[in-house]
N, C-alpha and C positions, 0 to 999 in steps of 0.2 A: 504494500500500500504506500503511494506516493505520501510527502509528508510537506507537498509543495506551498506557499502558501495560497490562499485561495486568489484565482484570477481577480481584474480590474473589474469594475461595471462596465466598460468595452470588452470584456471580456480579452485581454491580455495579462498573461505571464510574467511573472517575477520574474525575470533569467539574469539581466549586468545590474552591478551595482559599480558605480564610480563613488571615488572617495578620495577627497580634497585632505590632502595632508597638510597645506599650510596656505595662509592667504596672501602670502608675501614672494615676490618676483622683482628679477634684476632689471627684467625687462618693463618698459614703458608704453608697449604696443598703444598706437591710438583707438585702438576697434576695442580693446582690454582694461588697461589700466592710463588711460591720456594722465600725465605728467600735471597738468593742471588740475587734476581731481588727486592722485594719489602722488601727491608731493611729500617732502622731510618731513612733516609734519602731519603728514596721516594718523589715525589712530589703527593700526594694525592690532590684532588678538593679543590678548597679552600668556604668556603660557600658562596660566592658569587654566584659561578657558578652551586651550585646546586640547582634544582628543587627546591621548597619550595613545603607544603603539599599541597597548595591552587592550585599552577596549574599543581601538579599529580591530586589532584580530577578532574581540569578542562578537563585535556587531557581524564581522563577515563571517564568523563561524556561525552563526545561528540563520545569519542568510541563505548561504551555501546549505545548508540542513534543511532549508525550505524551498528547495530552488535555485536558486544563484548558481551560474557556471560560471560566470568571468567576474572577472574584479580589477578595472582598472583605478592606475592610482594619478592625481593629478592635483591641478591646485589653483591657484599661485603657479609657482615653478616649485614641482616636490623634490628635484633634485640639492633643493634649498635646506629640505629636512634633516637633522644631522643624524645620522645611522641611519637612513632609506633604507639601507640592505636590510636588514636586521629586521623590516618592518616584511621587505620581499621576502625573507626566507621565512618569517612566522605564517606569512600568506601562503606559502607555496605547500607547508605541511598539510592545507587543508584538503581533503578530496569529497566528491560529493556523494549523492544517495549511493549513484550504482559505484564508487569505489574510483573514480575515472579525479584525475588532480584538476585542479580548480587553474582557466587560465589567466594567468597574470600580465596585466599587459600597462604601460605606464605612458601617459602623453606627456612631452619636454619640449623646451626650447632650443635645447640642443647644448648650451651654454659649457653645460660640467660634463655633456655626454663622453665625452672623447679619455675624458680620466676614471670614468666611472663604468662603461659599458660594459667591461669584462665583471668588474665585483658585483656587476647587477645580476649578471647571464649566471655568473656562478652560486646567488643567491636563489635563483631560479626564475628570477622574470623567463617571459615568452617571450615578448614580443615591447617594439617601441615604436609608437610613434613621433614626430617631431614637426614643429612649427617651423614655417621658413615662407615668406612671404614675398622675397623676390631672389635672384640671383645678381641684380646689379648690388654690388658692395655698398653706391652713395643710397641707394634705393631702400637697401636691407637696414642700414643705419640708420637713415631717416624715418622707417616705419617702426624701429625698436624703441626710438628715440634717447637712446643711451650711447649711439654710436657704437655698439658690439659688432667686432668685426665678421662680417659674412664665414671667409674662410674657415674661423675655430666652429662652425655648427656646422661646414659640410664634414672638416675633421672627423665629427661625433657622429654622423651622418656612417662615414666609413668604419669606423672603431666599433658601431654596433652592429654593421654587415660582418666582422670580421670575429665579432662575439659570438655568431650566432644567433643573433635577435632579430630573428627574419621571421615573414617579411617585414624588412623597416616600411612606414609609411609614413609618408612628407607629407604634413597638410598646407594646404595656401589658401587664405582666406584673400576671396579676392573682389577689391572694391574697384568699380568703375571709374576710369579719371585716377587712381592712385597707382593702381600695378598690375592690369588687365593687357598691360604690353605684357609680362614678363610670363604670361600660359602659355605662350607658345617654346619661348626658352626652358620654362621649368621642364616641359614636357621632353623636349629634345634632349636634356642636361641627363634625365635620371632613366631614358627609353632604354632597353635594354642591359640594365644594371638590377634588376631583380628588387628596385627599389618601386615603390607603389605611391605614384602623387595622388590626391584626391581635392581639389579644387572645391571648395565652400563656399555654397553663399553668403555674404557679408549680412550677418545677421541681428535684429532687433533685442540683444541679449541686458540687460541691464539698465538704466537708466543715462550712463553717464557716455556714452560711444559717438554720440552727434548722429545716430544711425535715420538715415533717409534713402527711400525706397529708389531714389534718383540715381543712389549709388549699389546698389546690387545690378551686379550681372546676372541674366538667369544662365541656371547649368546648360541648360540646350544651345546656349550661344555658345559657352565655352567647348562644349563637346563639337559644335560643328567649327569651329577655329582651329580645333587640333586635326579635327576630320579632313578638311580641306587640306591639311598637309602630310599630316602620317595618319592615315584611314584605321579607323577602329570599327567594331562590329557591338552591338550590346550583348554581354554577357548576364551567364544564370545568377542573382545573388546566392552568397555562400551560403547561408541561414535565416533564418526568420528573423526579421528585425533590425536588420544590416542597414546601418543608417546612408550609405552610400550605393548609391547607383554606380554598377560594373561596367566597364566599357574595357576591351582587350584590342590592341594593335593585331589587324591581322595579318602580320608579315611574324605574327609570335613573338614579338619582342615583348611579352609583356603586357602591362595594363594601367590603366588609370581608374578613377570614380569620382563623381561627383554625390556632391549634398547637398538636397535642393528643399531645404527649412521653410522656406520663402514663396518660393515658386511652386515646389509639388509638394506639399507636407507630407510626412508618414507618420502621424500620429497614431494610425490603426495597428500599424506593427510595434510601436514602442515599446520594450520591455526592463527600458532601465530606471530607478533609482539614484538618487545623489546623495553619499553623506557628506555636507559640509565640516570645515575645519573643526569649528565647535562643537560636532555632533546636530545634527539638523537633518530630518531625511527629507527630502524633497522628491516630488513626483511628477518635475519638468524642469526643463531647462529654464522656461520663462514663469517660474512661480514668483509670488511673490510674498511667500512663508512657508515657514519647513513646518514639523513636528519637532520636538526634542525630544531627542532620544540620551543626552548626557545626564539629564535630572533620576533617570532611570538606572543609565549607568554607573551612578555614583551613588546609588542608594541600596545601604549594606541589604535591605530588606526583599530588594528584586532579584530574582534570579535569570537563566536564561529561557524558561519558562514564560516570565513574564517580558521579555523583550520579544520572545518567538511569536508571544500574542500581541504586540503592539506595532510590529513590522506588517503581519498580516493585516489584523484592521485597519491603519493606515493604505496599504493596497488593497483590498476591498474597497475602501472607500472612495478608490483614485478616479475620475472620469476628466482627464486632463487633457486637451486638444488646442491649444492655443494657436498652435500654427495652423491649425486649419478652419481657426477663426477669426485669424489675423483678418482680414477685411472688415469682419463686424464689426469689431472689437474698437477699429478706429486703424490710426497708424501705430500709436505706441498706447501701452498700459502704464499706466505711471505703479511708482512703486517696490518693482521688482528686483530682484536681489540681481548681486554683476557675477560676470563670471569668474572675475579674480576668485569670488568666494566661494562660489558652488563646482567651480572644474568645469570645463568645457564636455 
């Protein structure tokens, strides 16, 4: 007898759980964290209030026990966390109902990938993906706006091909008028390197990103830009719930995907979860309130019992669609939490 928790009222699955290990990043992205909002004088979590590794491991043990197959970890930048490994290898002990290991998989900037990608792969991460938003150098440093040099994240880029942490996958969130030149370079740069771009729609996530609809490309543009030059076919998604659309070169070199938030939503397939830094579960991208789940975890009185049942009722209760009522809804929802804090 499965011991899953029970489906959404859309009737989807518990299956990924993402989990924000820390809300703090080197970088300044404008679409993430603009410099004029998250300046020196931010107030960032203070450690009190954030999760400790011991009850991230406990919340995904009780997940996985309900469902949960993947777990990715993200943030901020979590490569910022100090002992990450330590957090991937308590993650990696877990396996699920049928006995089958939980995959691990970690989104970065790439930043510390290059000195870290081996202690990660040996901790047991699967798999990484990596943020990189152009290939021109004045381009990439302009859109981190901390001036981080391009070359150290293709570095990390190669360091996690050579770990083992395949497939790597590059994501490029790509705004019109900002670096909508740079899809057809990215494309050509990673073709035939076993590396996996997926091109994003520049999305409505947070309050503070300037986000206007003026500047989203839709993915069918960007798929037929690449098409017109190195031709692709659409391919099968790998799994139910696969936030990105497959498209594979057919000369075999390879593949690409796009994420089409904006333009196609997939709310129907949704089956992840978000725990923020402070313990917060959320049940979309674009919420604009978690549950807390740290008041629980830190009360000698609750057990995993009582978290197994406050996970499920929370999913039970989830009927979450906003991209696919972004039209109604207006252009933007005031409110919503960023993605510094809940992980991409």
């Amino acid at each position: 007898m499965s011991d899953d928790v029970p489906a959404d009222r859309l009737g989807r699955p518990l299956r990924d759980l993402r989990i924000s290990v820390t809300d703090r990043c080197n970088f300044r992205c404008v679409y993430c964290m603009p410099k004029e909002v998250f300046g020196r004088d931010y107030p960032f979590l203070p450690k009190a209030e954030i999760l400790t590794f011991e009850e991230i491991v406990r919340v995904a043990r009780v997940a996985v026990a309900h469902g949960v197959e993947k777990v990715r970890l993200t943030g901020g930048e979590p490569l910022l966390r100090r002992g990450i490994e330590d957090l991937v290898a308590a993650l990696a002990q877990l396996r699920t109902a049928e006995g089958r290991p939980v995959d691990i998989a970690l989104t970065t900037n790439g930043s510390a990938l290059a000195v870290m990608a081996r202690s990660l792969k040996d901790a047991g991460l699967s798999r990484v993906s990596v943020s990189l938003d152009s290939l021109d150098p004045d381009r990439f440093a302009a859109m981190n706006d901390v001036d981080f040099p391009l070359a150290r994240v293709l570095r990390g880029i190669e360091a996690a091909q050579d770990a083992g942490l395949a497939p790597v996958k590059v994501n490029m969130v790509v705004k019109r008028g900002t670096n909508d030149a740079d899809i057809l370079p990215m494309a050509r740069h990673f073709k035939g390197t076993g590396v996996i771009v997926r091109f994003i729609e520049f999305m409505d996530v947070g309050a503070t990103n300037g986000w206007s609809m003026d500047e989203v490309l839709p993915s069918a543009e960007v798929v037929a830009r690449i098409d017109a030059e190195l031709p692709v076919e659409a391919a099968a998604a790998s799994h139910r719930g696969e936030t990105a659309t497959r498209w594979r070169y057919r000369d075999g070199a390879g593949e690409i995907g796009v994420i089409s938030s904006v333009t196609a939503a997939f709310c129907g397939t949704c089956t992840r979860a978000r725990l923020s830094t402070d313990g917060k579960l959320f049940t979309c991208l674009f919420a604009s309130e978690g549950h807390d789940l740290r008041a629980l975890l830190r009360d000698p009185a609750k057990d995993d019992g009582d978290l197994a049942a406050a996970l499920g009722g929370i999913w039970a209760a989830r009927g979450d669609r906003y991209s696919e009522l972004r039209s109604s809804l207006g252009r933007r929802r005031a409110g919503r939490i960023e993605m510094s804090y809940i992980g991409g």
